[in-house]
C-alpha positions as CSV (number, residue, x, y, z in Angstrom):
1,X,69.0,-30.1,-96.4
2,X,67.3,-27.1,-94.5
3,X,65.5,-24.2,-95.7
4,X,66.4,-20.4,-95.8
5,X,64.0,-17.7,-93.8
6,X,61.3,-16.0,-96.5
7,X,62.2,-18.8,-99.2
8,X,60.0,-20.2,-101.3
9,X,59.5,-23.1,-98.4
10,X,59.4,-20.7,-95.3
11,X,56.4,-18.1,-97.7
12,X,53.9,-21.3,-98.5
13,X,54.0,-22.1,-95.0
14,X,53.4,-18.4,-93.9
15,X,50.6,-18.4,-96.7
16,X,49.5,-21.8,-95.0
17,X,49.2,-20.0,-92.0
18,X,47.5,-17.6,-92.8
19,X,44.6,-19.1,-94.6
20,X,44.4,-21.3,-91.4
21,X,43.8,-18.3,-89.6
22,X,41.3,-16.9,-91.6
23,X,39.4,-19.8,-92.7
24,X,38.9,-21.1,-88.8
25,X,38.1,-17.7,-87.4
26,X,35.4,-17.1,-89.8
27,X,34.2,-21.2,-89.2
28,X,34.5,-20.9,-85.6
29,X,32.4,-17.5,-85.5
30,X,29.4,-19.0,-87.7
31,X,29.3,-22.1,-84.5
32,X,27.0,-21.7,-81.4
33,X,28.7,-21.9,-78.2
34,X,28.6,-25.6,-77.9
35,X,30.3,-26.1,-80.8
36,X,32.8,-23.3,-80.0
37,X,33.7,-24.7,-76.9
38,X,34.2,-28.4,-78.9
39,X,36.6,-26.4,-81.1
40,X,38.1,-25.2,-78.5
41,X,38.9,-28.3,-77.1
42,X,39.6,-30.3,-79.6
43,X,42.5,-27.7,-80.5
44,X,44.0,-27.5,-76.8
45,X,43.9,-31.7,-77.1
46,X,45.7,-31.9,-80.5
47,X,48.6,-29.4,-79.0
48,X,48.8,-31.5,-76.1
49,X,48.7,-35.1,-78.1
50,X,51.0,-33.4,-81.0
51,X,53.4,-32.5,-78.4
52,X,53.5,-36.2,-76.8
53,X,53.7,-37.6,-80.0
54,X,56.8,-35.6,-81.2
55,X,58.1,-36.9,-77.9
56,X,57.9,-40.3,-78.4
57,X,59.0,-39.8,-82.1
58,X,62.3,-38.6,-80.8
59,X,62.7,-41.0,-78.1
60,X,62.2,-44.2,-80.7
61,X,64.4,-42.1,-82.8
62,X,67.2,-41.7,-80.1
63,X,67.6,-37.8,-80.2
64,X,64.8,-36.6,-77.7
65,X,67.1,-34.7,-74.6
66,X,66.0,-32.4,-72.0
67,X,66.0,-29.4,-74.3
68,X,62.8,-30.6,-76.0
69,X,60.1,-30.7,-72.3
70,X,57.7,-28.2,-72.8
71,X,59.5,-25.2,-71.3
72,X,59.4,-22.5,-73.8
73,X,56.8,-20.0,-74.2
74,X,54.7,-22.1,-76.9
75,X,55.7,-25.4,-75.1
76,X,53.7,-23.2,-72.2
77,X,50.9,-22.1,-74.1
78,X,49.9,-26.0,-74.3
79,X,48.4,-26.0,-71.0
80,X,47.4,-22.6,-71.0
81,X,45.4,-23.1,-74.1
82,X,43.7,-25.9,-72.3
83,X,43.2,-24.1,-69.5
84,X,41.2,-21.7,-71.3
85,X,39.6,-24.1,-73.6
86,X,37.7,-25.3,-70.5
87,X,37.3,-22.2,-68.2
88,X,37.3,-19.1,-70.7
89,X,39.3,-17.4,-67.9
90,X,40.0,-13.7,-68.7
91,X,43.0,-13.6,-67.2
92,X,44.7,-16.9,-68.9
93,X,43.0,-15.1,-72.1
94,X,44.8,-12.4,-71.8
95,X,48.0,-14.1,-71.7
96,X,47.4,-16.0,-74.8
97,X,47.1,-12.4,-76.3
98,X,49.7,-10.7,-75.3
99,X,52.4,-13.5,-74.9
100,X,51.8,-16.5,-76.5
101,X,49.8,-15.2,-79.8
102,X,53.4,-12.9,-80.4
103,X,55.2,-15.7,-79.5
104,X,54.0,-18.4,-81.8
105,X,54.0,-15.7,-84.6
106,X,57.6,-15.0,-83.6
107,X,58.1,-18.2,-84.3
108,X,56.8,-18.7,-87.8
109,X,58.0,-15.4,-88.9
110,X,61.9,-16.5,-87.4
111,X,61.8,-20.0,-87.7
112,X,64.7,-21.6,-85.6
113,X,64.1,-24.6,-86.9
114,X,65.8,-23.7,-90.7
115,X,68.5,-26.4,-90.0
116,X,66.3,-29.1,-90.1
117,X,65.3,-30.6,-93.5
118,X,62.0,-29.7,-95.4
119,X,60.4,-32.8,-95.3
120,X,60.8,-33.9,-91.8
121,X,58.8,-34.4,-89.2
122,X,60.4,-32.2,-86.9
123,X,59.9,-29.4,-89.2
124,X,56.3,-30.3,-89.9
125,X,55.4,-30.6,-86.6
126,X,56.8,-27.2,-85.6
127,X,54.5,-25.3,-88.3
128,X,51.6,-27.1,-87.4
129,X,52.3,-27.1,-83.6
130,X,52.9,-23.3,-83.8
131,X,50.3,-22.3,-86.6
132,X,47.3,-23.8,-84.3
133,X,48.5,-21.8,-81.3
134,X,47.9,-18.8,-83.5
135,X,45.0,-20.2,-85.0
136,X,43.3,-20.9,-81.9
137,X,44.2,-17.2,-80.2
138,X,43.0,-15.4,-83.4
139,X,39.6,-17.3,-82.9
140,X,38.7,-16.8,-79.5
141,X,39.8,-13.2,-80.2
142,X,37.8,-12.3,-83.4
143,X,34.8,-13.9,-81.3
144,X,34.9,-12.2,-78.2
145,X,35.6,-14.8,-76.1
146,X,39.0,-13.0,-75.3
147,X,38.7,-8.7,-74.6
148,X,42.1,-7.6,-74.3
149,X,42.3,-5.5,-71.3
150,X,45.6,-3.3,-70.5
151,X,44.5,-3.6,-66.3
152,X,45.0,-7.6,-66.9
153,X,48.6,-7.1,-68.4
154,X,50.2,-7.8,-65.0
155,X,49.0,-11.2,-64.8
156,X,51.2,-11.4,-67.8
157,X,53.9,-9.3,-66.3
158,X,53.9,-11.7,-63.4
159,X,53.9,-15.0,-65.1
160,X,57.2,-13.9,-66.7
161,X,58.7,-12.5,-63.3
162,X,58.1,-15.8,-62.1
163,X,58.7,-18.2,-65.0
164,X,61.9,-16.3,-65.9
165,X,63.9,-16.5,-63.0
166,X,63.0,-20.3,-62.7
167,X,64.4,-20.8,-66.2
168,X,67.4,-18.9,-66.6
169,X,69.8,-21.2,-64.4
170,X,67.8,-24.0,-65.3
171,X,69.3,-23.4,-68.7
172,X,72.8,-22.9,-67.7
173,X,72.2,-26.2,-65.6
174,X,71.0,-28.5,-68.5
175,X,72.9,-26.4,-71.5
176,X,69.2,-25.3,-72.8
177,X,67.9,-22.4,-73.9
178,X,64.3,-22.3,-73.2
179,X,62.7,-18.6,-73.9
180,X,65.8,-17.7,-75.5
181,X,67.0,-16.6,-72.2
182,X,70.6,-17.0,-72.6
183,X,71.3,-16.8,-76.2
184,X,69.0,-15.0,-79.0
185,X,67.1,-17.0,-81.9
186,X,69.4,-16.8,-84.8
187,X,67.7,-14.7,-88.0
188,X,65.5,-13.1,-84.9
189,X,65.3,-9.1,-83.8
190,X,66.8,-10.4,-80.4
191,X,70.1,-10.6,-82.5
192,X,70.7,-7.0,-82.8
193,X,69.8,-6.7,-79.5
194,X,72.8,-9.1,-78.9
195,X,74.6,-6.9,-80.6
196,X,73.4,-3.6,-78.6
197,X,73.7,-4.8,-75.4
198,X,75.4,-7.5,-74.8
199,X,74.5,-10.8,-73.1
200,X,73.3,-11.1,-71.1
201,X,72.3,-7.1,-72.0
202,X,69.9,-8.2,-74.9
203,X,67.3,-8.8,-72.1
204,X,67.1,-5.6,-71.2
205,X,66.4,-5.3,-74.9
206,X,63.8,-8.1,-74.7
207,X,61.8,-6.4,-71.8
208,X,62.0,-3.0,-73.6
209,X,60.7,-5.0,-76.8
210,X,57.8,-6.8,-75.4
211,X,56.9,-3.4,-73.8
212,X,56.8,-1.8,-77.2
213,X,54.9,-4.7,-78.8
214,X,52.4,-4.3,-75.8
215,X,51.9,-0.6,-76.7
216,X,51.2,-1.8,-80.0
217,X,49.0,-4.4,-79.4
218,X,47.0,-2.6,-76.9
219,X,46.5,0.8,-78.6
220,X,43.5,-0.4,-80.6
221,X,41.7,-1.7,-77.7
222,X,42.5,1.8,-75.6
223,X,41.0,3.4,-77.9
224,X,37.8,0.9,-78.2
225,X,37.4,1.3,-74.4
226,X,37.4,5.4,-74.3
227,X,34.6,5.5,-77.5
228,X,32.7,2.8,-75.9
């Protein structure tokens, strides 16, 4: 049996999330920087571990198939997370701002996953998976570690004009649907966008959305930079 979007299961694991947020933000501030950079790692690990053991899970299990390799956008943010873990790079920090932080909230918030029973693993491990993305983002963010800069938004801009066109006929090869490039989330705002535009129209809708979002996201920082 599955769950519905903003029931009583889907709310405790958005309250979960939350507190996870807050609680390691505020532990992760009150750490020096060897013990920040431990966190750090120790997060990018677990995603990278998690993600092999859900792999393996499926495979003993019979049901792992090409449409579960680490191709989406938080499948992605794995090794970016990593990345950064170990380098701090502003660039790669950046991304996990403005892509993969609204991504992995996307995901809690529009849970494709709703199919799948409460207790299982699968749906376990794609809270937890998704929750310490955003955990680990938020962190690095409310410490400083990651300055959100709207002159580094085109390393963004050209990971997805790179990444994008790799994936699209990759999915219509293999019959996936990694970054929801060829059919919208269900219970997700890329449905109406379905319904706007078309498909595949909704990605105009997509870009247009992410460019809003981006305004958003940036506005408080624009306005940090000119007071500065």
């Amino acid at each position: 049996m599955g769950f519905t979007l903003y029931g009583p299961y889907h709310i405790s694991w958005l309250v979960i999330s939350l507190l996870s947020v807050l609680l390691t933000s505020k532990f992760f501030l009150g750490l020096n920087d060897k013990g920040k950079r431990i966190l750090q790692l120790s997060l990018g690990w677990f995603l990278l571990f998690f993600e092999l053991y859900k792999d393996i899970y499926l495979m003993f299990r019979g049901e792992f198939n090409i449409g579960y390799l680490p191709l989406d956008l938080c499948g992605m943010a794995i090794f970016a997370i990593l990345y950064h873990a170990y380098t701090n790079n502003p660039f790669v920090g950046e991304m996990l701002y403005n892509l993969f932080l609204p991504g992995a909230i996307a995901a809690l918030l529009f849970s494709n996953w709703t199919h799948r029973s409460m207790f299982e693993f699968m749906s376990f491990f794609s809270f937890i998976f998704h929750i310490v993305i955003v955990v680990y983002c938020i962190m690095v963010l409310r410490s400083g570690i990651i300055r959100p800069h709207v002159k580094r938004i085109w390393s963004s801009v050209l990971f997805l004009a790179i990444v994008a066109p790799i994936i699209y006929p990759l999915n219509k090869l293999w019959d996936t649907n990694y970054l929801f490039l060829n059919v919208p989330s269900p219970g997700s705002p890329l449905v109406p966008l379905e319904k706007i535009f078309g498909n595949p129209g909704y990605l105009f809708g997509l870009a247009l959305l992410i460019a809003i979002i981006w305004i958003i996201m940036y506005l408080p920082w624009y306005h940090k930079s000119k007071n500065a």
